[in-house]
N, C-alpha and C positions, 0 to 999 in steps of 0.2 A: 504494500500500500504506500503508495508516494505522497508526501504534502511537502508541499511549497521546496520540490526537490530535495528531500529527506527520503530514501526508502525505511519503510519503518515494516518489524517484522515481531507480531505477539508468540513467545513463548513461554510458554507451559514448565516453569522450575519443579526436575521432578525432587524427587526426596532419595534418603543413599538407606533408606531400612524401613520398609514396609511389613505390619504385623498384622494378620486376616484371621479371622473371628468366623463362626458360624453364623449363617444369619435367618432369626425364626420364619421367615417368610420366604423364604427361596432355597434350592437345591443347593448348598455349593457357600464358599467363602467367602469375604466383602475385607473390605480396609474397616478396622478399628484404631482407636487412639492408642492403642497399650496391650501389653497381656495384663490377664485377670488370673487370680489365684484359683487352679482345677479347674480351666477351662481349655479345650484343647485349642490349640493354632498353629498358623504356618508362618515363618519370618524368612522373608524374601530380604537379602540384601546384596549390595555390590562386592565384588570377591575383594577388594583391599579392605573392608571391614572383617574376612571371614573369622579372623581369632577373638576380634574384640566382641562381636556377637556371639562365639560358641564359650568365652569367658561370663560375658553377663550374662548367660542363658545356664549355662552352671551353678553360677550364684543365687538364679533365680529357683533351683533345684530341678532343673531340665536335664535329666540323663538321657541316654540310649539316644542321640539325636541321629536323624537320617537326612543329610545331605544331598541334595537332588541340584546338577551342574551339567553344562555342554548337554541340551537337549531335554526330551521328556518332556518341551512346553517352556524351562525356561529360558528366558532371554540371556540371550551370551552377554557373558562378563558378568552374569550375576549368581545369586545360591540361595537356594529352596531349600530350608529346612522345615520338615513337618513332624507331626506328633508331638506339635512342642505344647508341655500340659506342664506350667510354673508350679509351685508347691511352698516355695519361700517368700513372705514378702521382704519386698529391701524400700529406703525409704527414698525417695527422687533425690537427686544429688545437684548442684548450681554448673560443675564443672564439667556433669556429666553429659549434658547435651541431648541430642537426639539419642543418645543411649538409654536418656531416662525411660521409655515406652516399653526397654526388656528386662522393666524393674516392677512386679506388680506390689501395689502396697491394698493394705487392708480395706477392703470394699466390699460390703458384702451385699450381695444380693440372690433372692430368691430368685430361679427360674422354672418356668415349667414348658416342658418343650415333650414334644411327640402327643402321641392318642390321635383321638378323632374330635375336632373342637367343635360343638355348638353354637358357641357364640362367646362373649368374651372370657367368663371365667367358669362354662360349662361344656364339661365332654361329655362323651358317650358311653352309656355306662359297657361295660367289658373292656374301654379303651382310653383307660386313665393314662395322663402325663405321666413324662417321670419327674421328680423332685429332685432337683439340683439346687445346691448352693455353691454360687461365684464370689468371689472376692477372700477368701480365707479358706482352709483346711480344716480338718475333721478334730485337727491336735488343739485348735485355738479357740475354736465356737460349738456350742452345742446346738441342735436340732431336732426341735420339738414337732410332733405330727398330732396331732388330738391330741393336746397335751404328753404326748404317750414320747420319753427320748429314743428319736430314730436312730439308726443302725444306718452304714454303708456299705455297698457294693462295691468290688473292683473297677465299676465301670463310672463309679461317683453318684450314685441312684440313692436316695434314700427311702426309705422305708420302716414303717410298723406296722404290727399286726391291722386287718378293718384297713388299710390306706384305698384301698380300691373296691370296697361297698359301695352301693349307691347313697347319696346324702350329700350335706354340705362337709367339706374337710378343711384345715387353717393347719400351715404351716409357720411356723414361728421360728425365729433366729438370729440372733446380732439386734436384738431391740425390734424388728419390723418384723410384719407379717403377709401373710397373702393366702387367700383363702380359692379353693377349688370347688365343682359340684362335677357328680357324676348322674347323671339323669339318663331314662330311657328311649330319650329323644322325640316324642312322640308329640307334638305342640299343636293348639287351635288358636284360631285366629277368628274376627268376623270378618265377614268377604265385604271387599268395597271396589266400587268402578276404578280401575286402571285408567282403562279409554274405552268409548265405545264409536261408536257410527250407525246414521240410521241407512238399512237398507233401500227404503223408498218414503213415500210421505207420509205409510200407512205408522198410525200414534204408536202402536206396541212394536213395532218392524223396527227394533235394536237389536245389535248385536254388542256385549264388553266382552274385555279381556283383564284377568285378572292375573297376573303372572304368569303359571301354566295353565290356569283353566280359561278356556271361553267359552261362555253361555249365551242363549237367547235370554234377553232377560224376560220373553212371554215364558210363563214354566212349562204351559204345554207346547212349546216351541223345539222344532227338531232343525240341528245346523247339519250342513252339508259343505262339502266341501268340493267345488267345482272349477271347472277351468274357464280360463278369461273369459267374457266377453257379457252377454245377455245373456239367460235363461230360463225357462217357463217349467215352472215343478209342478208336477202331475200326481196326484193321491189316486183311491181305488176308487173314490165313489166321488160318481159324476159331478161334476162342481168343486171338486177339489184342486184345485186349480192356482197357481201363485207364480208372477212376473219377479225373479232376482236378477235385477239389472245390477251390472258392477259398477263398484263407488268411484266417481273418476277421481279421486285422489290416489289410488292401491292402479300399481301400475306392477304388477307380478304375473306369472303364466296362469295363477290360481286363486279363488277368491272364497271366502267362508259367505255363505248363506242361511236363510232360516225359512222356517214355515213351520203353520201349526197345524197338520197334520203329516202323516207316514208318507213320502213320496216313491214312488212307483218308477217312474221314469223324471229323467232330465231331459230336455229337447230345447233345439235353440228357440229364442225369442219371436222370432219372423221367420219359420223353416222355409217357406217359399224363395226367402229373398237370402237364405247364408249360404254360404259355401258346401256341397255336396261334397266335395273332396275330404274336407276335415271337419263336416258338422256330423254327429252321434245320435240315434236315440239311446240313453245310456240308463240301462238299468239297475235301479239304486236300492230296490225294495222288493222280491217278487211275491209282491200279493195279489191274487183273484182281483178281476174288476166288480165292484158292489153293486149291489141293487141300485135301482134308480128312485133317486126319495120324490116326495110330493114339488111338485115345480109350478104351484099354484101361484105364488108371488112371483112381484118385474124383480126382483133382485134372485130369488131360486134358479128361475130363467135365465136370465142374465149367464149368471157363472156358470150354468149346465151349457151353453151355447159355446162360453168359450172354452171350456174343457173338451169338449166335443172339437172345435175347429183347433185346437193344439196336435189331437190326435190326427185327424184326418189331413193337415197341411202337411203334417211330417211325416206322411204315409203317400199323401201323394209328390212330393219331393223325390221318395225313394228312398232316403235317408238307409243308412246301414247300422245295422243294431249291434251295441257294445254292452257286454261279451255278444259275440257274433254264436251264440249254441242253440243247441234245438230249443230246450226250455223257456229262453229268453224270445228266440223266434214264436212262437206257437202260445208264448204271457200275450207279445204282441198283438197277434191276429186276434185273440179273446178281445182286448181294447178297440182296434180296431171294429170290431162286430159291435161292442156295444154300444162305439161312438154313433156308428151308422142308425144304429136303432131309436137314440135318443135323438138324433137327428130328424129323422121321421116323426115321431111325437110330437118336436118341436113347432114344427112345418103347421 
């Protein structure tokens, strides 16, 4: 970057001893400020450091170190050492410098790490944390579990008897506390609108979505779920009948609909006028076509007419029936017959 003929060039000062910590939300190690007492880590540093680091790493009570140089990931000219778990604290020193970070002093802290979590201070019961204390040793602090004094593991776990019943549990130590629950996981909630959208102008013709679940919020309302475009849903008996035009906001291959009764077939919106290539009668339900009810009312009439020309436009179209099998052929031609029939009545 040039100014007023200066090239000017930002860099990034790195550091000569990096020390990586576990980190409870991710797979894998991160940059920490320092070791901590019995907690494990990696310290990465430049090889002209390597004695003054495996010196404060002994002081710190780090034995059996393993060295990892030339390859495996690290960057040349530097050294990986892992497995490194402090044990001694030492106290920061003024002269000591950036060496002070492989000196862990007294800190303590409860951790709870593994299981299966809940939510913030509940797991799952059969898959309790385990109980770790950072910043001190087992020689210096004691560690209370239900009041009960816990015991350690080789691996740094603590434990007493009851720790993984189900209940609330409190770990106590160094003056602070932190409390755990193990529960069965099994939680209610009341249901409330996410989002919803109305299908058309009809009052109850909503459909929400509430996290995983989507409902018609009519209760006798059945959702389907269909492909783009318009569609005209067909029930068993005559007049059962329902226009789902798609929302022009949802621009997907697929779109959830509803209707308050069992639909039979799906057919496009205007079969005369859709594409013969890729329009379906697509069979969604196979039930018997019903008796024909009383069509003594302009509204019974009405919906029986256009139930009736749903059927017979997408029969004279040609339209090709999905699944294409004998069953679904021979539901058809029953519907067909009865449209024709109700049609003559009509007349």
């Amino acid at each position: 970057m040039g100014i007023q003929g200066w090239n000017i060039r930002w860099v990034l000062s790195r550091r000569e001893i990096y020390v990586l910590a576990p980190n409870p939300t991710i797979s894998g190690f991160v940059q920490t400020s320092g070791l901590a007492l019995g907690q494990n880590h990696s310290v990465l540093c430049i090889e002209s450091h390597d004695d003054a680091v495996r010196n404060a790493l002994s002081e710190a009570g780090c034995s059996d170190l393993i060295p990892i140089a030339n390859g495996r990931g690290v960057p040349e000219g530097w050294i990986l050492f892992t497995d490194v778990r402090p044990s001694v604290a030492k106290q920061h020193e003024k002269d000591a410098g950036i060496f002070n970070i492989l000196r862990p002093v007294h800190d303590v802290r409860i951790d709870l790490v593994g299981g299966i979590r809940l939510n913030r201070s509940t797991w799952l019961r059969g898959h309790p944390p385990k109980v770790r204390v950072l910043g001190a040793n087992d020689s210096n602090v004691g560690v209370l579990i239900d009041g009960q004094a816990a015991s350690i593991d080789v691996k740094g776990n603590y434990t007493v008897s009851d720790w993984n019943s189900d209940g609330r549990h409190t770990v106590f130590c160094g003056g602070i506390s932190q409390s755990y629950e193990l529960a069965n996981g099994v939680e209610d909630w009341e249901f409330f609108i996410g989002h919803s959208y109305r299908q058309s102008q009809v009052l109850g013709d909503v459909i929400s979505t509430c996290g995983p679940m989507i409902l018609p919020m009519n209760e006798d309302g059945q959702l389907l779920f269909l492909p783009s475009g318009s569609n005209c849903l067909v029930g068993s008996i005559p007049g059962q009948v329902v226009f789902a035009p798609q929302a022009e906001h949802i621009r997907t291959s697929s779109f959830l609909a509803q209707s308050d009764f069992d639909v039979v077939w799906s057919l496009p919106a205007d079969s005369l006028r859709c594409n013969k290539g890729t329009s379906r009668v697509r069979l969604i339900t196979p039930i018997a076509p019903g008796p024909i009810a009383n069509l003594s009312g302009r509204r019974e009439r009405w919906v029986a007419v256009r139930w009736y020309q749903a059927i017979l436009n997408a029969s004279r179209k040609g339209l090709g029936i999905d699944p294409d099998t004998e069953e679904a052929r021979n539901l058809w031609l029953d519907y067909k017959r009865r449209a024709r029939e109700l049609r003559r009545r009509l007349r």
